[in-house]
C-alpha positions in Angstrom: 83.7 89.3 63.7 81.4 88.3 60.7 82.4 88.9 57.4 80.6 89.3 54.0 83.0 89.9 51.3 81.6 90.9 47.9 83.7 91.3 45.1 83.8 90.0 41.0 86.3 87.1 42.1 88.7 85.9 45.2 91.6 85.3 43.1 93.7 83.5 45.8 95.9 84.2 48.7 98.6 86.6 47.1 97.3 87.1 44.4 94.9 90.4 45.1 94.2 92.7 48.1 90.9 91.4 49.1 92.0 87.9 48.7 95.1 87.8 50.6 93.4 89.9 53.7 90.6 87.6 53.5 93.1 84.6 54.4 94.8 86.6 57.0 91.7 87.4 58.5 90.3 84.0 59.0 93.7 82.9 60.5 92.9 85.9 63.2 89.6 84.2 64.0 87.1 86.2 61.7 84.6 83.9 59.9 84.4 85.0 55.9 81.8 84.7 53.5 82.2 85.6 50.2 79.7 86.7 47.3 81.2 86.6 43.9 80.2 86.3 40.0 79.7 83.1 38.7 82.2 81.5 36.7 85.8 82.7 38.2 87.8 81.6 40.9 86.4 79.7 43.7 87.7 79.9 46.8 87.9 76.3 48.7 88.6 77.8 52.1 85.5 80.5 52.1 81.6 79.7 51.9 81.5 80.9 48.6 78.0 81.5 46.9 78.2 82.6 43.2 75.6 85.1 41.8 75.4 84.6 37.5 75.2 87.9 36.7 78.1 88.7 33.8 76.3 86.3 31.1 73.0 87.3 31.8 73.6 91.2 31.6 75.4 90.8 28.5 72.5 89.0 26.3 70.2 91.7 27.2 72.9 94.4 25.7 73.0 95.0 22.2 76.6 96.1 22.0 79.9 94.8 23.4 80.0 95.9 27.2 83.6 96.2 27.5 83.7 99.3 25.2 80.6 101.5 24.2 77.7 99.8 26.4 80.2 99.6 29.7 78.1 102.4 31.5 74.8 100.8 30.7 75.4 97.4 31.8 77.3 98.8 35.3 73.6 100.6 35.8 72.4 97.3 35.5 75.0 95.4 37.8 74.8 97.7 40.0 70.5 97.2 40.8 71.1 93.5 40.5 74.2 92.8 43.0 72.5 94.8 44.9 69.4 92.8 45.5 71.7 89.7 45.4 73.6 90.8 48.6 70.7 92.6 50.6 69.0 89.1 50.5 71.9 87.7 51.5 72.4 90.0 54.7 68.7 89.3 55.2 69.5 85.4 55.8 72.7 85.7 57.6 73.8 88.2 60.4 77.2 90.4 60.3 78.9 92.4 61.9 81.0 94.2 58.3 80.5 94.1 54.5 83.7 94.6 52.6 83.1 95.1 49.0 85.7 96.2 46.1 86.1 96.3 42.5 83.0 97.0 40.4 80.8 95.0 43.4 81.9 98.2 45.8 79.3 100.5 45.1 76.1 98.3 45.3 77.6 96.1 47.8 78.1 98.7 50.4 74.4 100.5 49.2 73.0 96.9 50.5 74.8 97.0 54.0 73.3 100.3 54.1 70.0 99.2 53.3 70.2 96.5 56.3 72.0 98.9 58.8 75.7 97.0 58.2 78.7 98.8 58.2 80.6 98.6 55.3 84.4 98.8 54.2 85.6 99.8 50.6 88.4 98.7 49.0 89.4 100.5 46.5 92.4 99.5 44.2 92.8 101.9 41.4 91.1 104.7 39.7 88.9 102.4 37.2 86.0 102.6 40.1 85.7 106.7 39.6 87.1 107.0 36.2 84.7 107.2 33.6 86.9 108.5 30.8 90.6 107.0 30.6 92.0 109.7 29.5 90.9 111.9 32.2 94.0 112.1 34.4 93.4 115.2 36.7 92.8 113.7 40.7 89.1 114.8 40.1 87.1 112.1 38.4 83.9 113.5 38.5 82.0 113.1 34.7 82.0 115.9 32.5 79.4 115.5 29.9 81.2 117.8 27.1 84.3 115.8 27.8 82.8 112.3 26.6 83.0 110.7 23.3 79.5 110.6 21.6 79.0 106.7 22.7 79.6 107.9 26.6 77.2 111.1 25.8 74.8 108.7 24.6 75.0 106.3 28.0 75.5 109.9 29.7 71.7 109.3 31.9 73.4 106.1 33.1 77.3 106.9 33.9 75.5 110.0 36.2 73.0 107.6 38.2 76.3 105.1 38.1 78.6 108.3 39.6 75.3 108.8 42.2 74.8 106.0 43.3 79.2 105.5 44.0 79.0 108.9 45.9 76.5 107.8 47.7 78.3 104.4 48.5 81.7 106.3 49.1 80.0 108.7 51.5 77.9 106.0 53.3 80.7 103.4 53.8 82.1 103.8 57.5 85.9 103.0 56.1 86.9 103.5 52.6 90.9 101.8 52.1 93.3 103.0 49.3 96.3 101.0 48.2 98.1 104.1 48.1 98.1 107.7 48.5 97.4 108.5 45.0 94.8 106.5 45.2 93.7 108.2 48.1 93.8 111.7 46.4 91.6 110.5 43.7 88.6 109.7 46.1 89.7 112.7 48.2 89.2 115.1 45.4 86.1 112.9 43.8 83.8 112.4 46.7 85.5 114.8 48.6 86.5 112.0 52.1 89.6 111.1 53.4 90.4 107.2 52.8 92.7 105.1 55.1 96.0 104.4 52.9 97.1 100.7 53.3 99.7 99.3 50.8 98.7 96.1 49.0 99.7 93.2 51.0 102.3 90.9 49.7 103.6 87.5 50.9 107.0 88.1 49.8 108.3 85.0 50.5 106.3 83.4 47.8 107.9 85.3 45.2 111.8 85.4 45.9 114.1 83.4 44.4 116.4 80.6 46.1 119.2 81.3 43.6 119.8 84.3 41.7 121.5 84.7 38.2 120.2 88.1 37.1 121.0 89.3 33.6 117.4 90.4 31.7 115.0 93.2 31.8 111.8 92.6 32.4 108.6 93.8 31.4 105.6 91.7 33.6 101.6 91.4 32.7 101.5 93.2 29.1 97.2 92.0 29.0 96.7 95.6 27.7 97.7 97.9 25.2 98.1 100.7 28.0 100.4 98.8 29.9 102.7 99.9 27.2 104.5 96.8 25.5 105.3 99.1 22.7 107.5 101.6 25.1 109.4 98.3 26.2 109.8 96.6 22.5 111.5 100.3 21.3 113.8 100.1 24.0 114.8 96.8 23.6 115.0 96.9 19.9 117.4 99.9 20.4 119.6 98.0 23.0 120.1 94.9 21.1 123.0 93.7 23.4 120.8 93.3 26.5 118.9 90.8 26.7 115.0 91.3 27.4 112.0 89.2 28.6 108.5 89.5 28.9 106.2 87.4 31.3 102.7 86.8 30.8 99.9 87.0 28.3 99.8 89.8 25.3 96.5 91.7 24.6 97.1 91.2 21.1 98.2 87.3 19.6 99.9 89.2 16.5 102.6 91.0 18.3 104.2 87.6 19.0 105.2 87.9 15.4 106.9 90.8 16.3 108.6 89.9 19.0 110.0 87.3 17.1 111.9 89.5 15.2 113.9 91.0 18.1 116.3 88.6 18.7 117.3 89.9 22.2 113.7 89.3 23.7 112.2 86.3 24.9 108.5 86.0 25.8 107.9 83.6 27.8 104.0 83.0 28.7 102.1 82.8 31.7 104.0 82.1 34.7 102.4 79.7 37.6 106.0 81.0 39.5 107.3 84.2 39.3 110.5 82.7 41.3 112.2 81.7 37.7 111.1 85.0 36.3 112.6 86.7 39.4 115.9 85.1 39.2 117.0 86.1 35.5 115.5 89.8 36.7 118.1 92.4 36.7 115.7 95.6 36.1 111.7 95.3 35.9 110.3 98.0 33.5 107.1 99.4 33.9 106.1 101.6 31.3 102.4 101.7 32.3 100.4 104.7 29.7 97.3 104.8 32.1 97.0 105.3 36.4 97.4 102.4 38.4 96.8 102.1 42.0 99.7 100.5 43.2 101.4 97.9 41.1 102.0 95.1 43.3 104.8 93.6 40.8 106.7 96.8 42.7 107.1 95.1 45.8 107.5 91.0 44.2 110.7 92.5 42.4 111.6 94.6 45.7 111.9 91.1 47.7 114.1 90.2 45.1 116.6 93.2 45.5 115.3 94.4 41.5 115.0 98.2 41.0 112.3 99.1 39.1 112.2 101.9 36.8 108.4 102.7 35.8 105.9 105.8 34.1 104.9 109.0 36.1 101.5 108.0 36.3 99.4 107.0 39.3 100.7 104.8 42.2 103.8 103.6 40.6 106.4 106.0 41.6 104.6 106.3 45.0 104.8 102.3 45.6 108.9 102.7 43.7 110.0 105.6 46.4 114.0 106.1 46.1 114.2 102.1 45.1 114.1 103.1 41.2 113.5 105.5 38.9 110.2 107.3 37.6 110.4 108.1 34.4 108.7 111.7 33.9 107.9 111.9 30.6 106.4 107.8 29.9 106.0 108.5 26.2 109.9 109.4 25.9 111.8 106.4 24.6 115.1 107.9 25.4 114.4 108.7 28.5 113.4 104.6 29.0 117.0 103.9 27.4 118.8 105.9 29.7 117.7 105.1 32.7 118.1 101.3 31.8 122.0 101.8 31.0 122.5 103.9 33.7 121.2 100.9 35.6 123.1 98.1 33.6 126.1 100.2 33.5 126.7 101.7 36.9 127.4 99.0 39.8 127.7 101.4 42.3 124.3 103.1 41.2 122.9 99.5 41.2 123.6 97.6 44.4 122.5 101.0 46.2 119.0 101.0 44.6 119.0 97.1 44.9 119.7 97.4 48.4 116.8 100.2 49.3 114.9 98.3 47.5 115.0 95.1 49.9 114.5 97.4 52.5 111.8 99.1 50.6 110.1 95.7 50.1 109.1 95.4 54.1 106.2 98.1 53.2 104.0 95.4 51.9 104.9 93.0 54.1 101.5 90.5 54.1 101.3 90.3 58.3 101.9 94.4 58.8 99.0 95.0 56.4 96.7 92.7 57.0 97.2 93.5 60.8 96.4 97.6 59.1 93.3 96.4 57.7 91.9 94.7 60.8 92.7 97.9 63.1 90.2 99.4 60.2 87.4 97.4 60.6 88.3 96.9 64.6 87.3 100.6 64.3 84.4 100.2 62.6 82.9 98.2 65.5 83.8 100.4 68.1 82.3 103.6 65.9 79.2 101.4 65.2 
């Protein structure tokens, strides 16, 4: 089978849904082509052909895209990736478009344009949300609900939510990481997705030797991934010892990490092994819906429990291998749970050891191998 893949940016084998199935999927004998912004990750093992489209859109805008102009320049994304990848199915032949991320929508429109079939991939709730706060399963835009910048764009987030329904309801496979997910383009666009848990290559992310002691917080690149829930519990629990890996959304709460002398942050990390292996408890105290948090199943691999908010995919993807915490903004209810954890052995090595089990859910092979039945499927329906 022939493959166009369009999406913002292959991160790399493990690293993201579309990436890793894209590996797997040449190793089962497909032949992949990708279509992806300019500027990001390249992928050496794909024919790659970058489409400059970021820079471009945001000279024309007069404000910052990422906050008030965001539905404006996605109506203008939208017509130009578009064009990009229906003259691109006009050069080449295939047999599937797979599309995800902010390319889903006019990806899939083009495959529908040239008679393709088309598979969505969608990984979260940012693709039908256009409000944040908005956390009911329906995302459907409700003018009297929007800030005045978003009632001002208002012309533009409806053709945007038009033109996805349209995409959603033209695709012949639409893939959610999880069942939340699911719900959310159930109750949307009103179709029922095939749920396929993120595909993980565990193996690249357990560690040899194990010396776990610290609780972890992982990825803290936003505000609403709720670094200020994990520096309250850690300053209240200043005999445990604390760790957070990866960038911070804000340079000036280094400063105040620094001040807590039971937390360590310690940067990117190119291997998640080391982080692993000091991991006794991974907290995920996430203030806004995520798909499926695929840090869920590197710390299951690694026998960690994860305790994490009540929103989205998280306590889906967590199961019985953790706990959910049901009210995320309630600092005690953080604290407890982690000295329950730290305190009870008994309590521990039982949720450690459902969550090795639990870990075999997004096993890498058993997904990918999902995702191909899908688009096997596609070809016999087509």
């Amino acid at each position: 089978m022939r493959i166009l893949i369009t999406t913002p940016t292959m991160n790399g084998f493990g690293v993201d849904f579309i990436s890793t199935v894209a590996h797997r999927l040449d190793e089962y004998g497909h032949k992949i082509d990708v279509i992806q912004f300019s500027g990001t990750n390249k992928s050496k093992k794909f024919d790659v052909e970058e489409i400059l489209v970021s820079r471009t859109l945001d000279e024309r805008l007069p404000w910052n895209i990422t906050t008030n102009g965001r539905w404006v320049f996605n109506w203008f994304l939208y017509r130009r990736w578009r064009r990009a990848v229906r003259r691109q199915l006009s050069e080449e032949e295939y047999d599937v478009v797979i599309s995800d991320r902010i390319c889903t929508t006019p990806g899939t429109l083009a495959a529908q344009d040239r008679d393709i079939p088309a598979v969505v991939i969608t990984t979260g709730p940012a693709a039908t949300r256009y409000d944040p706060t908005v956390t009911s399963k329906d995302k459907t835009p409700v003018f009297c609900e929007f800030t005045l910048s978003k009632k001002i764009q208002y012309p533009f987030i409806y053709s945007v939510h038009r033109w996805n329904r349209k995409a959603f309801h033209s695709a012949g496979a639409v893939v959610a990481v999880s069942e939340f997910d699911a719900s959310i383009t159930r109750q949307t666009f009103g179709i029922e997705p095939t749920t396929v848990y993120l595909p993980v290559p565990l193996e690249e992310y357990i560690a040899e030797e194990r010396n776990p002691t610290k609780v972890t917080m992982l990825n803290p690149r936003t505000e609403n991934k709720g670094l200020d829930i994990f520096l309250e519990v850690a300053e209240r629990l200043p005999d445990v010892p604390f760790q957070i890996a990866g960038t911070l959304y804000d340079e000036s709460i280094e400063s105040e990490i620094e001040q807590l002398p039971n937390v360590e942050h310690l940067g990117w990390c190119n291997d998640m092994r080391q982080v692993y292996c000091d991991t006794k408890l991974l907290l995920i105290p996430s203030k806004y819906e995520e798909g499926g948090p695929r840090i869920v199943a590197e710390a299951f691999a690694n026998g960690i429990p994860v305790v994490g908010s009540e929103l989205g995919g998280t306590p889906e993807y967590i199961g019985n291998a953790g706990e959910v915490i049901g009210s995320h903004d309630s600092i005690e209810r953080w604290i407890a749970a982690v000295e329950r954890f730290l305190k009870d052995e008994e309590y521990y090595h039982e949720k450690s050891k459902i969550a090795k089990e639990r870990s075999e859910c997004f096993d890498v092979e058993k997904r990918a191998r999902d995702f191909e039945a899908v688009l096997n499927q596609i070809g016999v329906n087509n």
